[in-house]
C-alpha positions in Angstrom: 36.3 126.5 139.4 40.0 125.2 139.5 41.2 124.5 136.3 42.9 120.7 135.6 45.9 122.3 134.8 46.3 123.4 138.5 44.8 120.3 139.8 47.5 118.1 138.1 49.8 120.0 140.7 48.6 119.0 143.7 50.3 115.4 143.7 53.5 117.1 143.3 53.4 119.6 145.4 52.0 117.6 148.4 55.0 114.9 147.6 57.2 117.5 148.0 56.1 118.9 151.5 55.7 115.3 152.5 59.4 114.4 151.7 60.5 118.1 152.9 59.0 118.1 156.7 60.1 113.8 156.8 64.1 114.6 155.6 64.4 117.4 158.5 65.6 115.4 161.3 66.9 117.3 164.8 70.3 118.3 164.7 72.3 116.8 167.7 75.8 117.2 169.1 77.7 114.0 168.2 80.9 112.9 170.2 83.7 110.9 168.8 86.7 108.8 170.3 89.8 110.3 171.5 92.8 108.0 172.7 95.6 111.3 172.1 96.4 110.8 176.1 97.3 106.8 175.5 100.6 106.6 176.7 103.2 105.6 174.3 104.6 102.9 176.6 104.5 101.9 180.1 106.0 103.8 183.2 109.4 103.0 183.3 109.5 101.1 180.0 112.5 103.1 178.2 112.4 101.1 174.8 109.1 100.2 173.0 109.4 96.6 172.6 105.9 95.3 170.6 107.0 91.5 172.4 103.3 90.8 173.9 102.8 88.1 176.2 99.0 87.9 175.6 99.4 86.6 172.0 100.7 83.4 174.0 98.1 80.9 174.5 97.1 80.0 178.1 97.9 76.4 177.7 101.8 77.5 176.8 101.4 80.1 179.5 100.3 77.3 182.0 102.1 74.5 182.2 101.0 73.0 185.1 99.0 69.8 183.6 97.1 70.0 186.8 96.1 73.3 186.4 95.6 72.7 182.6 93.1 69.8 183.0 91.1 72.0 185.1 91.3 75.2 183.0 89.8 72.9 179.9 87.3 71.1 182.2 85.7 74.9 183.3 85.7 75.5 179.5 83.3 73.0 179.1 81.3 72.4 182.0 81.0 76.4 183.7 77.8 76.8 183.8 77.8 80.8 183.8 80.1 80.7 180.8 77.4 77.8 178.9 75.0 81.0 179.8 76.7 83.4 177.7 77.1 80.7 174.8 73.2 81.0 175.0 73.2 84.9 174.8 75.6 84.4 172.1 72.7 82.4 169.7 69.8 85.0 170.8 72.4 87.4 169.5 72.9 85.2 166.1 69.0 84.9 165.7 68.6 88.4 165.7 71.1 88.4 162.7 68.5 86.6 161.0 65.6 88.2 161.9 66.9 91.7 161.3 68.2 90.1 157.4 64.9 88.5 156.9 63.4 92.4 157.7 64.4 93.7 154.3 63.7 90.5 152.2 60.1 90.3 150.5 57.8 88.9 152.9 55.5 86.0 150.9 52.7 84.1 152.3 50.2 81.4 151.1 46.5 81.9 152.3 43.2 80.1 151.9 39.5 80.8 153.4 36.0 79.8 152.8 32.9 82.0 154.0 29.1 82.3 153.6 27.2 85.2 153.8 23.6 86.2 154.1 22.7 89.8 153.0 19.5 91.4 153.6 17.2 91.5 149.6 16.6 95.0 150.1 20.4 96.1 150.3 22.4 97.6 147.7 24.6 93.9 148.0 21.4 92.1 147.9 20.3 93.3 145.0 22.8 93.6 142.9 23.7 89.9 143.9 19.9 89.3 142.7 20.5 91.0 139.4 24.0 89.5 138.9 23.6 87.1 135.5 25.8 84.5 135.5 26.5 82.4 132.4 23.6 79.9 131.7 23.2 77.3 133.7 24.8 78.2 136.3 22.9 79.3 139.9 24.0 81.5 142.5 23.6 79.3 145.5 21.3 81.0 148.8 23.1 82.2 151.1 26.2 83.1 149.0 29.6 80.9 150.0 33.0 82.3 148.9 36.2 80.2 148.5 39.7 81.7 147.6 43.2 80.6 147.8 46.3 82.5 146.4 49.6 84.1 147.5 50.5 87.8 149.0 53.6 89.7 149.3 54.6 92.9 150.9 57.7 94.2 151.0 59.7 97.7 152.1 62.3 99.2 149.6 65.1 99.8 152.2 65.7 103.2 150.2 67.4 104.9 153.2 69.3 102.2 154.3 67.3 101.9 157.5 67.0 97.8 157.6 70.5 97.0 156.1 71.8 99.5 158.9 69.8 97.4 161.6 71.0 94.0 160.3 74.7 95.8 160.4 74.3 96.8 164.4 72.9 93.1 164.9 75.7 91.4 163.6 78.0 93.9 165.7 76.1 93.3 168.4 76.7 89.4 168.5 80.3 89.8 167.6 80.7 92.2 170.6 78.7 89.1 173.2 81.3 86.7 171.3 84.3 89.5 172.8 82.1 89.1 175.9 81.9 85.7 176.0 86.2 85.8 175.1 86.4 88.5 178.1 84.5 85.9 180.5 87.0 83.0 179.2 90.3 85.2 180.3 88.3 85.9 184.1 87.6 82.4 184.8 91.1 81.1 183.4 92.6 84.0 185.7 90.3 82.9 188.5 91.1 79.3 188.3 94.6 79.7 188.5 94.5 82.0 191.3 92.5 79.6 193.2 94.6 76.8 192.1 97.9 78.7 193.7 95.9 79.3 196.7 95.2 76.1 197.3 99.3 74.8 196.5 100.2 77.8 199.4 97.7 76.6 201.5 99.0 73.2 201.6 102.5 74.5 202.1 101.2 76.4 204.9 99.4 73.1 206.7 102.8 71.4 206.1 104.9 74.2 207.9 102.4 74.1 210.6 103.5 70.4 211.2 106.9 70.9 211.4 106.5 73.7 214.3 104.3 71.2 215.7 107.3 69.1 215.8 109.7 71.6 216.6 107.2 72.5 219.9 106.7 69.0 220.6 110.7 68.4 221.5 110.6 72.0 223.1 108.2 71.0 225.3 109.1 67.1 226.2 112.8 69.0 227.3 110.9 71.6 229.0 109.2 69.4 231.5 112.2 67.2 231.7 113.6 70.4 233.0 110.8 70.4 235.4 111.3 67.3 236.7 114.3 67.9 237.3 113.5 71.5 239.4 115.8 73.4 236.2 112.0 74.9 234.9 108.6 76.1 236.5 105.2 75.0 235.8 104.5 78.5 234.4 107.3 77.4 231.4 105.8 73.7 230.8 102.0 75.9 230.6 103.3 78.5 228.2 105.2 75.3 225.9 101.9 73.2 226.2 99.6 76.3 225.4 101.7 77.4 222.0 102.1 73.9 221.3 97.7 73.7 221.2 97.7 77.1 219.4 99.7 75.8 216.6 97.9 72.7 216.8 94.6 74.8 216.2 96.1 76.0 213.2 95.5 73.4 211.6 92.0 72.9 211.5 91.7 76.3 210.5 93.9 75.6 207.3 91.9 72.6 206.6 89.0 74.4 206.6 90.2 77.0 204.2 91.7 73.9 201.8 88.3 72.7 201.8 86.7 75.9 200.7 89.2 76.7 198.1 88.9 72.7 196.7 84.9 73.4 196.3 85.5 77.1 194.9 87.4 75.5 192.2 84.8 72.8 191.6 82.4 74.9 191.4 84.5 76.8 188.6 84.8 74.0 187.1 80.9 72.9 187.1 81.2 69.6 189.5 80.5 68.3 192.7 83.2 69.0 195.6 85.8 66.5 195.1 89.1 66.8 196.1 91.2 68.2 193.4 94.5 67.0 192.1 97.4 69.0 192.2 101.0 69.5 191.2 103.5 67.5 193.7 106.5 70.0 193.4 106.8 72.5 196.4 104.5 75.5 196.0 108.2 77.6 196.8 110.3 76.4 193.6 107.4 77.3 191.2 108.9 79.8 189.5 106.5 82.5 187.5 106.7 82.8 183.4 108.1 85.6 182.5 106.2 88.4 180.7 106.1 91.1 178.4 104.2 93.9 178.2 104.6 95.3 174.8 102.8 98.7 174.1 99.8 100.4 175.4 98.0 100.7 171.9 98.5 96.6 171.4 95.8 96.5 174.6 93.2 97.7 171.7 93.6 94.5 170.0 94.4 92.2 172.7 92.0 93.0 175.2 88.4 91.7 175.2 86.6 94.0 177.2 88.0 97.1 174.6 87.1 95.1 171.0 83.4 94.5 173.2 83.4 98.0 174.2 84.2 99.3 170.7 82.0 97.0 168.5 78.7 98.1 171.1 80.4 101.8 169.4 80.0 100.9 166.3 76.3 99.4 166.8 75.2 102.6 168.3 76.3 104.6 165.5 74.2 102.2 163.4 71.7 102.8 165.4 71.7 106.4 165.7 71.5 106.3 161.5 68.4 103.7 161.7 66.4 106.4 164.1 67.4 109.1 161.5 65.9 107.0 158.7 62.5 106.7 160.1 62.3 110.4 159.4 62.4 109.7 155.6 59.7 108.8 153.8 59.4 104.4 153.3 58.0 103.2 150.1 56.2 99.7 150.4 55.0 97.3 147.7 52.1 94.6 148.1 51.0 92.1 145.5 48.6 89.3 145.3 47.4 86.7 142.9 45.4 83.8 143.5 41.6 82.4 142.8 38.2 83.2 144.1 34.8 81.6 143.3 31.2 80.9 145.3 31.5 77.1 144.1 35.0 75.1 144.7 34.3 73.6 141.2 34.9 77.0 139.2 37.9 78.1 141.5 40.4 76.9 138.8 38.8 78.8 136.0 40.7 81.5 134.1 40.5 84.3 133.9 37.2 84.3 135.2 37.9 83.2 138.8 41.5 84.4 138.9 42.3 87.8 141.0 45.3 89.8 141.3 46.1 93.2 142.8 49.6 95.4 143.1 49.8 98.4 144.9 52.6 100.7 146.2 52.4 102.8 149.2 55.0 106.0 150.2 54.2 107.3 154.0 56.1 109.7 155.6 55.7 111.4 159.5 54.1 114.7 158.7 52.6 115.3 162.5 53.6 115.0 165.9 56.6 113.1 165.2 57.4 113.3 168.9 57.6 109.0 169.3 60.7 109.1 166.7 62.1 112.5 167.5 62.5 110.6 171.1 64.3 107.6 169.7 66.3 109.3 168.0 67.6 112.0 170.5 67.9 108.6 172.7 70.0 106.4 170.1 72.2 109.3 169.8 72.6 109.7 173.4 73.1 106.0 173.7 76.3 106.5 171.3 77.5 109.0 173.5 77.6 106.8 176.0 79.4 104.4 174.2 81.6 106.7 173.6 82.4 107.3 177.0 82.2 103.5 178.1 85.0 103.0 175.3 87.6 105.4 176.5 86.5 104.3 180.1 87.3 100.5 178.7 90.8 101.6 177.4 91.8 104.2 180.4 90.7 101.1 182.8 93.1 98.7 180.9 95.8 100.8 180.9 95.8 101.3 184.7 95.3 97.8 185.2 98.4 96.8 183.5 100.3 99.5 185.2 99.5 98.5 188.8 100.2 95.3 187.7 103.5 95.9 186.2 104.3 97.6 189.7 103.2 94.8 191.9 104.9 92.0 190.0 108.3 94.1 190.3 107.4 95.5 194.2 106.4 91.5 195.4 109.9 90.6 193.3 112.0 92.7 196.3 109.4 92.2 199.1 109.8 88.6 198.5 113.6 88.3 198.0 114.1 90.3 201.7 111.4 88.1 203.1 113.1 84.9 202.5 116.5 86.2 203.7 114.3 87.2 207.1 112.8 83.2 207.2 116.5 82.2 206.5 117.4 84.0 209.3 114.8 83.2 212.0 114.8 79.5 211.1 118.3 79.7 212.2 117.3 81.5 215.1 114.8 78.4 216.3 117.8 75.9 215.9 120.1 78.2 217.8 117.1 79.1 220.4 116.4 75.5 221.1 120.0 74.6 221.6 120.7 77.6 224.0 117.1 76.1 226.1 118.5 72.9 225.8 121.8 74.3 227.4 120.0 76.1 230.2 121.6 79.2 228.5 118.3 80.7 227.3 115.0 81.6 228.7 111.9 79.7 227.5 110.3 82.9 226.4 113.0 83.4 224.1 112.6 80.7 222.6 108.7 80.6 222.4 109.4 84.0 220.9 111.5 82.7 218.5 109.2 80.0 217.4 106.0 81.9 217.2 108.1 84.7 215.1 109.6 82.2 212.5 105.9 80.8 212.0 104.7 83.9 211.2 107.3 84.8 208.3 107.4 81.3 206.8 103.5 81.9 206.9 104.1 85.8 205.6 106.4 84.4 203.2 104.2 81.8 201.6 101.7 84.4 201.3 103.9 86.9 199.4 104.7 83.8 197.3 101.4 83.4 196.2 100.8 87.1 195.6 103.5 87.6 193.7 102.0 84.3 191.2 99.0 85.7 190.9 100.2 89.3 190.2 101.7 87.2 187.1 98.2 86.3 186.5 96.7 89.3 186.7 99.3 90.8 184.6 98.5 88.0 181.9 94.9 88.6 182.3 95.4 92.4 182.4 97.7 92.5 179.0 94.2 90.5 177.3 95.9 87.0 177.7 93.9 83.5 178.7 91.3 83.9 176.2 92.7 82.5 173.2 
């Protein structure tokens, strides 16, 4: 027979293998951050000047009022961006409900039963030789009444619950970066359809001068005709260009229309038409911008804080799989009152009940189920990892390209305005010579047809270059703020 002395080891010992196979947790491969390749400054940037252009806000940035009134109408009334304000309080809740996790649960109960046993049970009859004091019955079949209060509640010894709470609240700060991130795009997008629409109409009204212009050529042309100086085949090519160009126009009306409703729909209305600036679209001149320094993109951009607060969640969560592997220690208590008549419920202490207990668990077997979160919550942190560089390499390059395009557009758009200069000068000259008999009519529908398309080519570089202004804005992490 085993002595007490050895018996009064078996608690410990058991404890000891419990907590010994619950701490050992599967070693994994863990993978940190490394920005050592971020570029001190931008190509060609000689001198690292810290001036950043995002800091400015987009309603200094902007100062179209125009452009403004619609910018702080899609804040408002977007209804994808009112979307992520709701994913942004399912994030906050969850806050709460991870907080409330590691709080004592209490709760109030109350219940009334009857119950019949069988005489010849072992609950029969000890009910049947149960004295009570005198004078009191035990009522056939036996009620029961009770009411009182229970709590449970899980010592967070390992951290585990605090940790989730932690990842939640990273979690809704990173959909508030998202939500800031989705600010910047439809700010960005907004203006760029706003500049559309100011080329477009530029566009319609160059179209109506050529119509013009082609209107006198082609009255002198069968003037010409009538007097036997031109053909019919010259009075046919005149009155075809002057229908093409015509034609143009309905097709630039269509695309104003389509732009007008892509910007109400931005904006979260009904198509309307949509006020805009009265100065020509070619004197807007774009803000100028600085870059700053490729590191100031970690602060300024959206995306990146998103990218690296869902970093630091994961590693949370990588620490609240590992904790499951621990043993959890749990508390319950109760108190309250319980009697077979309502009228002895309040009695004390002969109706009152209270109980306390603790409980320590621990995996012991097949702990497969947590070994598979956790080997998944690590991965997942990995990936974050890798999303977080991705994030930061992505930024990087799009302020580059942009920084190329807005100087690239700069030249391409200073030659192209000399060449519009030059062939606007050409249609005067050109419809002089015709008028003269001294030029051919195909010269001059040449010439025509040639300075359309560069005004048109110009107006289109014009708008390029503003929005590669835009993009540079919304590529440094400016429009947000």
């Amino acid at each position: 027979m085993i002595s007490n002395r050895y018996k009064s080891l078996y608690v410990p010992i058991l404890l000891l293998i419990l907590a010994f196979s619950s701490c050992k947790a599967p070693g994994l491969i863990e993978k940190d951050v490394d920005l050592s390749a971020l570029p001190k400054q931008y190509a060609g940037k000689m001198q690292r000047d810290t001036t950043n252009t995002a800091l400015i806000n987009w309603k200094d940035y902007f100062t179209d009022p125009y452009l403004a009134k619609l910018i702080d109408s899609a804040l408002v009334h977007n209804q994808e961006l009112n979307m992520m304000l709701q994913e942004i309080a399912i994030s906050k809740s969850e806050i709460r409900a991870k907080k409330g996790e590691y709080l004592p649960f209490v709760g109030f109960g109350a219940a009334a039963e009857t119950e019949k046993v069988g005489r010849y049970t072992s609950q029969g009859a000890n009910d049947a030789n149960t004295e009570i004091k005198e004078g009191v019955e035990f009522p056939e079949p036996l009620p029961n009444y009770k009411f009182g209060l229970q709590a449970t509640w899980e010592l967070d010894i390992w951290g585990k619950l605090r940790n989730a709470k932690k990842a939640a609240v990273l979690n809704y700060l990173s959909s508030v970066e998202g939500r800031n991130f989705m600010v910047t795009q439809l700010v960005g997008e907004i203006a760029q359809s706003y500049y559309e629409l100011l080329a477009l109409d530029n566009q319609l009204a160059i179209v109506n001068r050529n119509i013009e212009i082609q209107g006198n050529a082609f009255r002198i042309v069968k003037l010409q005709k009538e007097a036997a100086k031109a053909t019919g085949l010259a009075v046919s090519k005149f009155e075809a260009e002057v229908l093409y160009t015509r034609s143009l126009q309905y097709e630039i009306q269509q695309k104003i229309t389509e732009t007008e409703n892509r910007i109400n729909f931005l904006v979260g209305r009904f198509p309307q038409p949509v006020e805009r600036t009265a100065v020509s679209f070619m004197d807007i001149r774009p803000a100028m911008l600085n870059a700053g320094i490729p590191a100031q993109l970690l602060e300024n951009r959206t995306d990146v804080k998103q990218a690296e607060l869902a970093l630091q969640a994961a590693k949370l969560d990588v620490k609240v799989a590992k904790a499951r592997f621990y043993p959890s220690l749990g508390i319950s208590a109760g108190v309250g009152f319980e009697a077979f008549k309502p009228k002895f419920l309040l009695n004390s202490p002969e109706s009152l009940l209270y109980s306390i207990a603790g409980e320590l668990t621990a995996p012991l077997i097949n702990r497969n189920e947590i070994k598979a979160a956790y080997i998944g919550a690590n991965a997942k942190q990995v990936q974050a990892v890798y999303e977080y560089e991705q994030t930061v390499l992505n930024a990087y390059i799009e302020v580059a390209n942009q920084l190329a395009k807005v100087s690239n557009l700069e030249k391409s758009y200073d030659l192209k305005t000399q060449q519009v200069e030059a062939l606007n000068r050409s249609v005067d000259i050109a419809g002089q010579l015709f008028g003269s008999a001294r030029a051919d009519y195909m010269e001059v529908l040449m010439t025509q047809r040639d300075a359309l398309e560069s005004n048109f080519d110009l107006v289109e570089t014009k708008v390029a270059q503003l929005n590669a202004y835009v993009q540079l804005y919304q590529a440094l992490g400016g429009g947000w703020n």
